[in-house]
C-alpha positions in Angstrom: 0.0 0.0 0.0 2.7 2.5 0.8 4.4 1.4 -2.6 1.3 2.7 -4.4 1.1 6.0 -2.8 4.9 6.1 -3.0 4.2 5.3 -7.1 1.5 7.8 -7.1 3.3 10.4 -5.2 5.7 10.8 -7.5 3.5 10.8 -10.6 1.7 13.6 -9.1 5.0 15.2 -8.5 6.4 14.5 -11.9 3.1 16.1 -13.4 3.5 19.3 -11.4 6.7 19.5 -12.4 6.4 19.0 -15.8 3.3 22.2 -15.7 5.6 24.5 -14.3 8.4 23.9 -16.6 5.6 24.1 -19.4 4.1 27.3 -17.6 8.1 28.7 -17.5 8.9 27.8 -21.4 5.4 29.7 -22.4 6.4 32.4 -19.6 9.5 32.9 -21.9 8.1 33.2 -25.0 6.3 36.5 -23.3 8.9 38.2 -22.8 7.6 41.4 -24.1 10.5 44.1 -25.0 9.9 47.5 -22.6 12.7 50.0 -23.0 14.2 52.2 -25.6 15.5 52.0 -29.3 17.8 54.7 -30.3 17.5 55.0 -34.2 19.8 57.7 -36.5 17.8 59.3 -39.0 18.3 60.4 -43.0 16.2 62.4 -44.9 17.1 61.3 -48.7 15.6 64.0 -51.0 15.2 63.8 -54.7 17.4 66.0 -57.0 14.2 68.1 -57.8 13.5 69.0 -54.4 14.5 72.2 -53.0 13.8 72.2 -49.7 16.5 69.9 -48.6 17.5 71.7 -45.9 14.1 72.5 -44.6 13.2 68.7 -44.3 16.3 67.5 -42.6 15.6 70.0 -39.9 12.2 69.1 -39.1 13.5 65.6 -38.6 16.7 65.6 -36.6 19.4 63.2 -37.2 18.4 61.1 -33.8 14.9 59.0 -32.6 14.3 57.8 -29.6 11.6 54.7 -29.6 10.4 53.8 -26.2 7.7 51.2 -25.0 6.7 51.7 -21.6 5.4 49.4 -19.2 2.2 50.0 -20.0 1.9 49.8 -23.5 2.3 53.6 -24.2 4.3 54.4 -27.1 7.0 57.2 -27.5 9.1 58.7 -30.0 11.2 61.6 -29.6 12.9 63.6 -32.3 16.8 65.2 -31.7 18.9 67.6 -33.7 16.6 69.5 -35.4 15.3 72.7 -35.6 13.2 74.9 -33.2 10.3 74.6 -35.5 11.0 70.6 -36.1 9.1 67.6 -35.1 9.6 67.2 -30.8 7.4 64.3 -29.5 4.7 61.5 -30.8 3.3 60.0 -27.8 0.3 57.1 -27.9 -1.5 56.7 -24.8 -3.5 53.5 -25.1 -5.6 53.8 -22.2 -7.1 57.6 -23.3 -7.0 56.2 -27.2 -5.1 59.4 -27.8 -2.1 60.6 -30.3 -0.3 63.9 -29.0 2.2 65.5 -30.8 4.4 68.3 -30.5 6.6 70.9 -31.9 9.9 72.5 -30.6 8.4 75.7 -30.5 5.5 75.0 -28.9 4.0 73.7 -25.5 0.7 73.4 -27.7 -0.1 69.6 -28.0 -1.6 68.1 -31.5 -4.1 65.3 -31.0 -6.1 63.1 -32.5 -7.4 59.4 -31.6 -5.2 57.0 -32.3 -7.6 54.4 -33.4 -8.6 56.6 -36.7 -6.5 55.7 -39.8 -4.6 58.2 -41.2 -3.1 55.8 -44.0 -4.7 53.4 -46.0 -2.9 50.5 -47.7 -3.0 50.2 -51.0 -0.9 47.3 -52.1 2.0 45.1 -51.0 5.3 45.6 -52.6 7.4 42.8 -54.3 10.2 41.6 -51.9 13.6 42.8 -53.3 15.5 39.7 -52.1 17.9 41.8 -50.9 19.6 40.9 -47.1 18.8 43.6 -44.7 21.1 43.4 -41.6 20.9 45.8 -38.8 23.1 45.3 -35.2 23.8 41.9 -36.2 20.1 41.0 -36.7 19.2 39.5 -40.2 15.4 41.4 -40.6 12.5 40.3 -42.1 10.1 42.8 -43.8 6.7 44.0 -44.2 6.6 47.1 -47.4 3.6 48.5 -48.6 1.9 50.8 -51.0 0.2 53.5 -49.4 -2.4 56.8 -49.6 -1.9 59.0 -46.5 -5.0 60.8 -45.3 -5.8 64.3 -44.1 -7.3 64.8 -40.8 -11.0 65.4 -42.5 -10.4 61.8 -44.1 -9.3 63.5 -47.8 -5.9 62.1 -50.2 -2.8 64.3 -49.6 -0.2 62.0 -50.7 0.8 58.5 -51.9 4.0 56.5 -50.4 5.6 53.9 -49.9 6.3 52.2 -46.3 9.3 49.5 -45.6 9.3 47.8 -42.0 12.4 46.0 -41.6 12.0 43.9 -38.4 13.5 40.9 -35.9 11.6 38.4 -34.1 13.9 39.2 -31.3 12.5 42.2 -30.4 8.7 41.7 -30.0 5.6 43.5 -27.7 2.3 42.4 -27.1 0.4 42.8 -30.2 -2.7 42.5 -28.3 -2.3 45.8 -27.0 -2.4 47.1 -30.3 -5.5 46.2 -32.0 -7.3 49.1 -31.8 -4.1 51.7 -32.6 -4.3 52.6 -36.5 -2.1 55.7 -36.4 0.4 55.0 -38.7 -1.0 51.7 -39.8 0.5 50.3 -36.2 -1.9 47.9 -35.6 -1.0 46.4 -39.3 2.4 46.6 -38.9 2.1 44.7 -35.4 0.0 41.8 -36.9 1.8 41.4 -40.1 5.0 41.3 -37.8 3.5 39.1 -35.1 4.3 41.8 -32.8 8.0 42.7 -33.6 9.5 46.3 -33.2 11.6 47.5 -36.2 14.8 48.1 -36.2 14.8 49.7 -40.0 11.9 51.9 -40.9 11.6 53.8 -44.4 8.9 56.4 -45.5 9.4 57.0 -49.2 7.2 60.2 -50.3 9.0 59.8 -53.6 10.0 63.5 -53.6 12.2 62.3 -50.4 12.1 59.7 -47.8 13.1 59.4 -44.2 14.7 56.0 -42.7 15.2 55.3 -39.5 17.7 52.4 -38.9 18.8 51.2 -35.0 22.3 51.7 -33.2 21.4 50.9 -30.0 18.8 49.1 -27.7 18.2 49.7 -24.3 16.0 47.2 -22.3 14.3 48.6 -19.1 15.2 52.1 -20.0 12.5 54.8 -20.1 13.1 58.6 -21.6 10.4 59.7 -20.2 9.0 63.3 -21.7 5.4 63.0 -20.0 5.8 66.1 -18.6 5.1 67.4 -22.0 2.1 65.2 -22.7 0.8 66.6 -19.6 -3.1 67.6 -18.8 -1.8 70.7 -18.0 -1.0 71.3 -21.6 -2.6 73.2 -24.3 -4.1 70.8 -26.6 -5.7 71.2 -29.9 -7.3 68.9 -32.1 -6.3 68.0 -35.7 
């Protein structure tokens, strides 16, 4: 009799054991990035354009990406000029898009589940071997028809997200954030951050392509996304 308990004991045992190594090995595979991406940016402008110098100082030459521990979504723009691009902050909870300029404590916003680009077609995969920070990347590129704020056509581009599986979030989060055609980027990606980013307008393009990633740290600007803010909407 004790020889069965014993056997059944250690069944039991063997049973819990084998849940929690199951429940650890899932627990892994959630191991959702939060921290900071530090990208260098180009502007690339076409021979006809004229207002190189216009362009490159709105955009900076530096972008900080951070995912905070709640979801939230950050990018903040360095090196450009005091009328250039500041902050784009997404706060999930208030379904809300604020952004800012240099010369400005005014905040921008919009919600963040309205789509402000519509895709129009997918683009034919080059073939070429992207490889950023030792990472060989996978991407998603599209055809696209950005929108104004009243829903009208202002422009058509073309959008390349070069990403690893590395580096992923919880898509979940996202399902309802269509700025910037996030949400599709996130399920085409399976939830994976980019580490190359290009926004081709045709008459120039911006890329964004990582130099360093920083787990666990936060540049937190809030105080600029504060309630205490002017805000107007687009």
């Amino acid at each position: 009799m004790a020889t069965k308990n014993h056997i059944i004991y250690l069944i039991l045992l063997f049973a819990f054991v084998g849940c929690k190594s199951q429940g650890i090995s899932q627990g892994a595979k959630q191991d959702y990035f939060k921290g900071t991406i530090i990208y260098n940016v180009e502007v690339v402008l076409s021979k006809t354009d004229t207002s190189a110098k216009a362009k490159k100082s709105f955009f900076g030459d530096e972008m900080y990406l951070t995912i905070f521990k709640n979801g939230d979504i950050q990018r903040k723009y360095n090196g450009n000029s005091p009328e250039g691009y500041d902050l784009y902050y997404v706060d999930l909870e208030g379904n809300l898009v604020m952004e800012k300029y240099n010369n400005s404590d005014t905040l921008f916003t919009h919600k963040a589940s309205t789509q402000n680009i519509i895709k129009l077609n997918s683009l034919r995969e080059d073939n070429m071997i992207c490889r950023v920070m030792d990472y060989d990347l996978k991407d998603v590129s599209i055809g696209a028809q950005s929108l104004s704020a009243k829903g009208n056509s202002i422009a058509y581009l073309t959008i390349k997200y070069w990403y690893t599986d590395a580096l992923k979030v919880d898509k979940t989060q996202y399902e309802n954030i269509n700025d910037d055609l996030w949400n599709y980027f996130m399920r085409e990606s399976n939830g994976s951050l980019f580490l190359k980013y290009e926004v081709d307008y045709f008459n120039y393009k911006v890329i964004y392509t990582a130099k360093e990633i920083k787990p666990n740290r936060y540049e937190n600007y809030k105080e600029k996304v504060s309630t205490d803010s002017p805000r107007v909407v687009k």
